[in-house]
Steps between C-alpha positions, in 0.01 A plus 500: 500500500616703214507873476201492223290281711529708842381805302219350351420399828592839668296686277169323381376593832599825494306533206194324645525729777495847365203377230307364802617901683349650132190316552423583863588842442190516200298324717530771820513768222124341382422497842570866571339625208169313538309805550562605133180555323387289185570652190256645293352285271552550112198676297301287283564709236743802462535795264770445231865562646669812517857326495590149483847419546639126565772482808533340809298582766762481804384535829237718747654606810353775802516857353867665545672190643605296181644249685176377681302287209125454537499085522097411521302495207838438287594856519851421562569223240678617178394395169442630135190679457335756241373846662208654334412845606119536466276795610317248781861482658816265421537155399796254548441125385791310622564190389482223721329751747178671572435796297535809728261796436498811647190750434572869377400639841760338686809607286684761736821517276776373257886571462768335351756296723812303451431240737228317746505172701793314325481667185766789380530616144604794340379874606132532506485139362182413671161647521358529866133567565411590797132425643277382761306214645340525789706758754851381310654675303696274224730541245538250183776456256481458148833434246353563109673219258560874307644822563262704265206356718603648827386866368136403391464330829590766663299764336149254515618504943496810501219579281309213694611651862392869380135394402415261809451753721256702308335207390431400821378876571282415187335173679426692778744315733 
């Protein structure tokens, strides 16, 4: 047996083996985060945005450990997406994904990171949002295509996470 040969045949089941690993460890990962609650559903109809920016929408992971992605519901799969800030709450439609939505009342925060789950760029690169569903407390990352995006995002967060609260006092809730 040549040298090629033998290490074809040495490590083709390496390979198999660590993708096989990858895909139990998603699978126990699913399994551990099964008490994750739905996501809200998207509004029939929301108010026109307050930003838009195009990016990729790169993972959700547990609030202050960026290293621990959110798997159910797609949370944790990373894909282009457009983020629309609208006074109702946020919108990301990802392609080849569920749209994620997260109402206005549930926005705790947002920052600027250089890196989540797998993804590093440059200082403040990324746009994290922090919020809620159910009793978790989540943070999402969000790349903009565009530099010159990243500020108006920022500034609709933060008008956004300033108003929930007293609309909600304004509800009644």
């Amino acid at each position: 047996m040549d040298t090629k040969l033998l290490s074809l045949v040495t490590t083709l089941p390496l390979i198999a083996l660590a993708l096989v690993l990858i895909g139990v460890g998603w699978r126990n990962r699913l399994r551990r985060q099964s008490d994750v609650e739905q996501l809200p559903a998207v509004p029939a109809e929301l108010s026109l945005p307050l930003a838009t920016a195009v990016g990729q929408y790169v993972a959700t992971t547990t609030a202050g450990d960026w290293l621990d992605r959110i798997a159910v519901h797609g949370l944790g799969i990373r894909t282009n997406a457009e983020l629309t800030v609208h006074p109702e709450g946020v919108l990301f439609e990802r392609s080849g994904a569920a749209p994620v939505f997260i109402p206005a009342a549930r926005l705790t925060g947002v920052r600027q990171e250089s890196g989540m789950a797998g993804k590093f760029v440059e200082k403040d690169g990324l746009l994290v949002v922090r919020w809620t569903l159910g009793s978790r407390e989540l943070d999402t990352g969000f790349r903009s295509r565009r530099a010159d995006d990243k500020p108006v995002l920022l500034e609709a967060f933060q008008e956004l996470i300033s108003a929930a609260p007293q609309a909600d006092a304004d509800s009644g809730k």
